[in-house]
C-alpha positions in Angstrom: -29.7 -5.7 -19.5 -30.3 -7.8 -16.4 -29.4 -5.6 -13.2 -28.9 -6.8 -9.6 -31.0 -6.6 -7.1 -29.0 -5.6 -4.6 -27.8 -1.5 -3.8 -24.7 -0.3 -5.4 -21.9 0.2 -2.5 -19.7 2.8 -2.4 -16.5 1.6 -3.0 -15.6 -2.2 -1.5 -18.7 -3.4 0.2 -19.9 -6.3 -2.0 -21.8 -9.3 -1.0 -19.7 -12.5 -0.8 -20.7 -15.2 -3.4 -20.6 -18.6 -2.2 -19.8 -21.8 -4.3 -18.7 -25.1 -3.7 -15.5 -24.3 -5.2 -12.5 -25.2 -3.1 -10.7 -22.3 -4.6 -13.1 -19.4 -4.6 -12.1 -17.1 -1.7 -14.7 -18.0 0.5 -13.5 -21.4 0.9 -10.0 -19.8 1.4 -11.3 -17.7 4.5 -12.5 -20.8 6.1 -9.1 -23.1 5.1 -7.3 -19.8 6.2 -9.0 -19.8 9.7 -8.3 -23.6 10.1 -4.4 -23.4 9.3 -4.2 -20.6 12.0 -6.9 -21.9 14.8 -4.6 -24.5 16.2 -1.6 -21.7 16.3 -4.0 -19.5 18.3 -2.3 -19.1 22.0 -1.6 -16.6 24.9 2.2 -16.1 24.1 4.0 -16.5 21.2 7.2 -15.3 19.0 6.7 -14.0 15.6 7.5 -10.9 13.3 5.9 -8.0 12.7 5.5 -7.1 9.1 3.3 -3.8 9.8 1.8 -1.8 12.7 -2.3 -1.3 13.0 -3.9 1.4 14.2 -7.7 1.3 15.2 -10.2 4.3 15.2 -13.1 3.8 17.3 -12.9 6.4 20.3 -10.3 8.5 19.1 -8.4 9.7 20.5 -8.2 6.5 22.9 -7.5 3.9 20.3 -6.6 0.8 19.8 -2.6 0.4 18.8 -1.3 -2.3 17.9 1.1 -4.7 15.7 0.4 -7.2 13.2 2.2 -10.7 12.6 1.5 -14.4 12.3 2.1 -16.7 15.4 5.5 -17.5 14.6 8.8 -16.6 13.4 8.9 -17.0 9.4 11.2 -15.8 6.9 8.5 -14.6 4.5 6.4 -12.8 6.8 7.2 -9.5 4.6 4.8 -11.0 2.2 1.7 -10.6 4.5 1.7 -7.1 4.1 2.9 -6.5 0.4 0.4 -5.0 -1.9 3.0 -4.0 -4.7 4.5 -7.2 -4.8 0.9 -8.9 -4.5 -0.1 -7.3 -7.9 3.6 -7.2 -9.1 3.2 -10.9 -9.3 -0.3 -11.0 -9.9 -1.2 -12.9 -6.8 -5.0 -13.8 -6.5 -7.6 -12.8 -4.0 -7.5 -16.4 -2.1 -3.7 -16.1 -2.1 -4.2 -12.8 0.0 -7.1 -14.0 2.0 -4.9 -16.9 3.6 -1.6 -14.3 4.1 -4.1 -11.7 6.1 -6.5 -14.1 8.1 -2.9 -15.2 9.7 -2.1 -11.8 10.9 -2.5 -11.7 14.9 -3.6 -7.9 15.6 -2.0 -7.8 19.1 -2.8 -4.3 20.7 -3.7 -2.2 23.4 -5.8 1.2 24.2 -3.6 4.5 24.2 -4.2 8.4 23.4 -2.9 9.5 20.4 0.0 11.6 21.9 0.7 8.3 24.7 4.4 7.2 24.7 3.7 3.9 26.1 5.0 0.8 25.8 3.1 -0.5 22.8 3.3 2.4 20.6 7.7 2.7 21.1 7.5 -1.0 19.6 4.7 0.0 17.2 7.0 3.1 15.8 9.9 0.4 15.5 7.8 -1.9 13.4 6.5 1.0 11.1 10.3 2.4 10.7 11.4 -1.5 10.1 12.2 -2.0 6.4 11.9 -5.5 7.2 10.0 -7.7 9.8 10.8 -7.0 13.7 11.0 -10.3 16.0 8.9 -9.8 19.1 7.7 -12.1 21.9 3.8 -11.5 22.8 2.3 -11.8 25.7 -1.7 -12.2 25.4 -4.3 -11.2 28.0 -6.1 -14.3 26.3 -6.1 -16.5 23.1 -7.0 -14.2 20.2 -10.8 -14.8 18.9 -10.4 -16.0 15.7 -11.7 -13.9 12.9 -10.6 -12.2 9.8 -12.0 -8.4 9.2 -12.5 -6.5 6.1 -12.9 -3.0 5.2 -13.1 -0.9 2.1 -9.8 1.0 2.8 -7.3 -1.1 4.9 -6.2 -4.9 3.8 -7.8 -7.2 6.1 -6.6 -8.6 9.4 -7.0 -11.6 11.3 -7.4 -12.7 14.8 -7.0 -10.0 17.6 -6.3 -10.1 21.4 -5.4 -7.3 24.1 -1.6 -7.2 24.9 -0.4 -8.0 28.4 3.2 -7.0 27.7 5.4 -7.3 24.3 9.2 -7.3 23.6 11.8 -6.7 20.9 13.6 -9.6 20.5 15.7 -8.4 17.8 17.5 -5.2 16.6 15.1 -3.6 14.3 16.4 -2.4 10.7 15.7 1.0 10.2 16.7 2.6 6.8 19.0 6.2 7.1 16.8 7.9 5.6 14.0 6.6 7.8 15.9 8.2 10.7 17.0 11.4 9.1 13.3 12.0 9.3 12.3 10.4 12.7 15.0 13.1 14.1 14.0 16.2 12.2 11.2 17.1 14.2 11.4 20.5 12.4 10.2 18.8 8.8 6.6 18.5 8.3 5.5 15.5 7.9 3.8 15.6 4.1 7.8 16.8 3.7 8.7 14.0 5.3 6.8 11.5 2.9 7.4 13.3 -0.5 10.9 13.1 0.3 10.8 9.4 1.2 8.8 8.8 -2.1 11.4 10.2 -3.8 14.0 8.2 -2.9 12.0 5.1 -3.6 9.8 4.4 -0.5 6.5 2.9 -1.6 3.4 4.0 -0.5 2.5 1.7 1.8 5.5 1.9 3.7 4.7 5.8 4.2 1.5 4.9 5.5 3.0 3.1 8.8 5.7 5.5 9.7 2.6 8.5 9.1 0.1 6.3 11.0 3.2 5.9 14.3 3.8 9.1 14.5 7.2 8.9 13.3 7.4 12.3 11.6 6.1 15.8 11.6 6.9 18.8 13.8 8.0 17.7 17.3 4.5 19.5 19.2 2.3 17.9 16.3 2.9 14.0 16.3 0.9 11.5 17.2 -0.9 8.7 16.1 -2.9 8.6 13.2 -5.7 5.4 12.7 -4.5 3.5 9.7 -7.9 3.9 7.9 -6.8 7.5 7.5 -3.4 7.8 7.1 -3.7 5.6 4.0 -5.7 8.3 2.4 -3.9 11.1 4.0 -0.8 9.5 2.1 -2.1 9.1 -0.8 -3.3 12.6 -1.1 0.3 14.3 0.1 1.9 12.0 -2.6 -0.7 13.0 -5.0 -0.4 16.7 -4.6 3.4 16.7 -5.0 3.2 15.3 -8.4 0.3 17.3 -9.4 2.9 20.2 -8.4 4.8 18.8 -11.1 3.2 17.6 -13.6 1.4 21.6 -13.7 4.9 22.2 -15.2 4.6 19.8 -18.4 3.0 21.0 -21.3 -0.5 19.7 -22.2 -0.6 16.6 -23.8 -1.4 17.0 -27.2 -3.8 13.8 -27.9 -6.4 11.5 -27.2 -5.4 8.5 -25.8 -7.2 5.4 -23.2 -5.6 3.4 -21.3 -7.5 0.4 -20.0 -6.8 -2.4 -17.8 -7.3 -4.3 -13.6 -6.8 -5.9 -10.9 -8.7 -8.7 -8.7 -12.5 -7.6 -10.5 -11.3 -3.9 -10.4 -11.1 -2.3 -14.0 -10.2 1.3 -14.8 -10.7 3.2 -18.0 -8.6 6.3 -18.3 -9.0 8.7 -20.7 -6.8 11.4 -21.6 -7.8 14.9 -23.4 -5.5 17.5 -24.3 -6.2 20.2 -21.7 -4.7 21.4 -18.4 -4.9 19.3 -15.2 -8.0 18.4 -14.3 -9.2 14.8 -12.5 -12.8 13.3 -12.4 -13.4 9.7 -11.3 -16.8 7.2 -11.4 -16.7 4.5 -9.8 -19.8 1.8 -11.3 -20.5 -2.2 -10.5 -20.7 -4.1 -13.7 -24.6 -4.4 -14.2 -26.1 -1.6 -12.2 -26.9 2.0 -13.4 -25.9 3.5 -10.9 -22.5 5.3 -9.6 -20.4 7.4 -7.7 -18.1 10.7 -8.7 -15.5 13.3 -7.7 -14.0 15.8 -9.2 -11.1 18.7 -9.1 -10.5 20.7 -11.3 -6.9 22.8 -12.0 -7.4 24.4 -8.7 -7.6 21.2 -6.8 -10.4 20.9 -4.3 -11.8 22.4 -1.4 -13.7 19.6 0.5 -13.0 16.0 1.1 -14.5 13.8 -1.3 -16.9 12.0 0.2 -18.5 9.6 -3.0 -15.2 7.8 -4.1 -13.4 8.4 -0.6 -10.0 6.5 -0.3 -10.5 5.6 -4.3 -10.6 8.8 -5.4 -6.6 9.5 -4.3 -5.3 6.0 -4.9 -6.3 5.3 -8.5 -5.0 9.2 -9.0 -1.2 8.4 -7.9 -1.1 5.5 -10.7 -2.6 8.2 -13.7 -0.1 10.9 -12.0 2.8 8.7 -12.0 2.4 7.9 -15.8 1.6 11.7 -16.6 4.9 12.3 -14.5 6.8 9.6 -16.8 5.0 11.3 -20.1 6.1 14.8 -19.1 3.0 15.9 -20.2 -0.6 17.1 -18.2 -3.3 16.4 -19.1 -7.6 16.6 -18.4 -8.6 12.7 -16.7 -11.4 11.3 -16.6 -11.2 7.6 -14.9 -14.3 5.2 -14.5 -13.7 2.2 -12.5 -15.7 -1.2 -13.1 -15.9 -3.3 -10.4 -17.2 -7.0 -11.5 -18.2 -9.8 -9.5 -14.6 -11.4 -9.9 -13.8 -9.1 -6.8 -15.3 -11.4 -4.1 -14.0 -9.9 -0.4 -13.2 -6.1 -0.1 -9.0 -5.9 0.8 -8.9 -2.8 0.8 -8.1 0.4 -1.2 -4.7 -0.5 -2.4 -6.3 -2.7 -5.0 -7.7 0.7 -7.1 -4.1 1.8 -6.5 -2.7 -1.1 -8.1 -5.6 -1.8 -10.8 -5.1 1.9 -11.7 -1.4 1.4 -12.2 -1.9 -1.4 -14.0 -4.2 0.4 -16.5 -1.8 2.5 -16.8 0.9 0.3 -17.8 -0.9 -1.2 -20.4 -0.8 -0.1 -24.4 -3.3 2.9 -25.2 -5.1 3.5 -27.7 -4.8 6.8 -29.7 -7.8 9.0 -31.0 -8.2 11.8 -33.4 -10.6 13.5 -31.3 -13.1 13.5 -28.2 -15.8 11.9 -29.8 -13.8 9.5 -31.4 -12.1 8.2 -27.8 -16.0 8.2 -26.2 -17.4 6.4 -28.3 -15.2 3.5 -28.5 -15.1 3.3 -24.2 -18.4 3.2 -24.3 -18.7 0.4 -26.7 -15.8 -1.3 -25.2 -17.0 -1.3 -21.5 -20.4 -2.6 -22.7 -18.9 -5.4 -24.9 -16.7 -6.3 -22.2 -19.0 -6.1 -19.4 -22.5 -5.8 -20.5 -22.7 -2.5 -19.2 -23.2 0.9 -19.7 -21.8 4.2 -19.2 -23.8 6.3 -21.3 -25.6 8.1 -17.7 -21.6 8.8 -16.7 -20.7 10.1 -20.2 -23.6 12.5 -19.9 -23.2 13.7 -16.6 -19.1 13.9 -16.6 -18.3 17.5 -15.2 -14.9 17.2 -16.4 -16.6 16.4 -20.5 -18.9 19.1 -19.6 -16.1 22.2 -18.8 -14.4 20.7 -22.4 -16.9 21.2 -24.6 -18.6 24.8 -23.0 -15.2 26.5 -21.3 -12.3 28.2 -22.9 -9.6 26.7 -22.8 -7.2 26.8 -19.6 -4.1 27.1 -21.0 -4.5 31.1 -19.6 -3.6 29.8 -16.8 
């Protein structure tokens, strides 16, 4: 087996290929800077599809709003990762949508009630868009930035002042919770997941400081309120799924997203979740793992992968009525070109999960045939994962858990 050269990352990080092909997403970073250089200016209208919050010297950070330099009915689609993968847009298509997001902001404390932060709360609350008129300190510097756990943005620029210009849409429910400053804020979010708030929508009002008890909000940097989501929505259906009876096959479910592929394999056992995350070619990987009594300590191989590809395998374990033991191995290829974040495992893990599976008389049976799959498929493999899985390990020497 031929193996890169270069170091296996830990989740997103993975050198850009270049190519002289006018689609490959390189070429659509640089067409995507081009469309939105000669938009570039010191005051514009446009709509704001989401709110950004920065990190760096918390808790003075950076708060801010995102939206292209002018008004545009389909600005909700620059910030859409459900109906990105819904419709199985590709990584150039997303590229060109985020390198035309402005991040207009300004430095506050995380408890400041400033100007910025009121109109960032009203943008994460929106359900749709909010018009605003932007005033810039100067042109934003043109510029598209990627990261392993947020989508990407594009140019940025310091606010001089900023406006509504528009009466912002803000769902009942939304409010119910914005006023309760008596409900906690992970009972905040599992109650808008129930009622059919996505994910990513949770993250903003979280990240604004929108909900929670009255002395505890405050602003959250999106990096980590997109895992902090994740997690609350993941406990909450672990919490339910502990109900179901174990599930009483073998099945694997396989399928991707954008160069991200998951393998999910199912055993007949209580719950119990381990996840390795490999680079088609290399021998090398990363691992978490809880087991029926969750986890102690934040996971610090997998990181924001390790709770978004678990809400797609909870979901389906929800919609089965059943729990279950999980191992999950995700194989990132060289199709996935520019890291956009960790909503792709979220949505590669869903989508494995939608797919057909595959039923197996035993354990051995449901190994084997991953293993030979995953190195047909990719010319790689798994057999140092198989033998060091915690999750296979606590099977095979353990009693069974169903004392619990």
């Amino acid at each position: 087996m031929m193996l890169r050269k270069k170091p296996f990352v830990r989740t997103d990080h993975h050198p850009f290929k270049t190519c002289n092909d006018f689609n490959c997403p390189i070429c659509a970073k640089s067409i995507a800077k081009f469309k939105i250089k000669p938009k570039l200016k010191e005051q514009f209208f446009g709509n704001s599809p989401a709110p950004f919050i920065g990190r760096f010297g918390y808790p003075f950070v950076n708060v801010g709003v995102l939206s292209p330099p002018e008004l545009t009915e389909d600005a909700w689609l620059y910030d859409a990762p459900n109906f990105w993968a819904a419709q199985q847009f590709q990584i150039p298509q997303i590229v060109e949508y985020r390198s035309a997001l402005i991040n207009s902001h300004s430095k506050s404390h995380i408890k400041s009630t400033d100007k910025i932060l009121q109109i960032s709360q009203e943008v994460g609350m929106a359900s749709s868009p909010v018009e605003l008129e932007m005033f810039l300190k100067k042109k934003p510097v043109l510029r598209m930035a990627t990261d392993s756990i947020t989508a990407p943005t594009g140019p940025s620029a310091e606010v001089k002042k900023a406006r509504i210009t528009a009466n912002p849409k803000i769902p009942q429910k939304v409010e119910k919770v914005f006023s309760d400053t008596d409900l906690k804020a992970a009972e905040a979010i599992n109650y808008l997941y129930k009622s059919g708030f996505d994910e990513n929508f949770l993250t903003k009002i979280l990240t604004v400081g929108a909900i929670g008890l009255k002395t505890g909000r405050k602003l959250v940097p999106t990096k980590w309120g997109i895992t902090a989501s994740d997690d609350i929505i993941g406990k909450q259906l672990i919490t339910t799924i502990k109900d179901y009876n174990s599930s009483n096959d073998y099945k694997l479910y396989f399928g991707g997203y954008l160069g991200n592929y998951y393998a999910v394999m199912l055993f007949p056992d209580v719950w119990s979740y381990e996840l390795f995350e490999t680079m088609a070619g290399l021998s090398i990987y990363t691992t978490d793992y809880e087991s029926y009594e969750g986890r102690k300590a934040y996971v610090n191989e997998t990181a924001g992968g390790y709770f978004a590809a678990r809400i797609g395998i909870l979901e389906k374990l929800k919609q089965l009525k059943k729990q279950a033991a999980i191992l999950a191995i995700r194989v990132i290829t060289d199709e996935y070109t520019v890291p956009l974040g960790v909503w792709v495992c979220r949505q590669a893990a869903r989508k494995a999960m939608q797919s057909k599976p595959i039923n197996f008389a035993s354990k051995e049976l449901m190994i084997d045939y991953a293993t030979t799959f995953i190195k047909n498929k990719f010319s790689h493999n798994i057999g140092n994962v198989i033998s060091s899985s915690k999750l296979l390990r606590n099977i095979k020497t353990q009693r069974k858990l169903t004392a619990y």
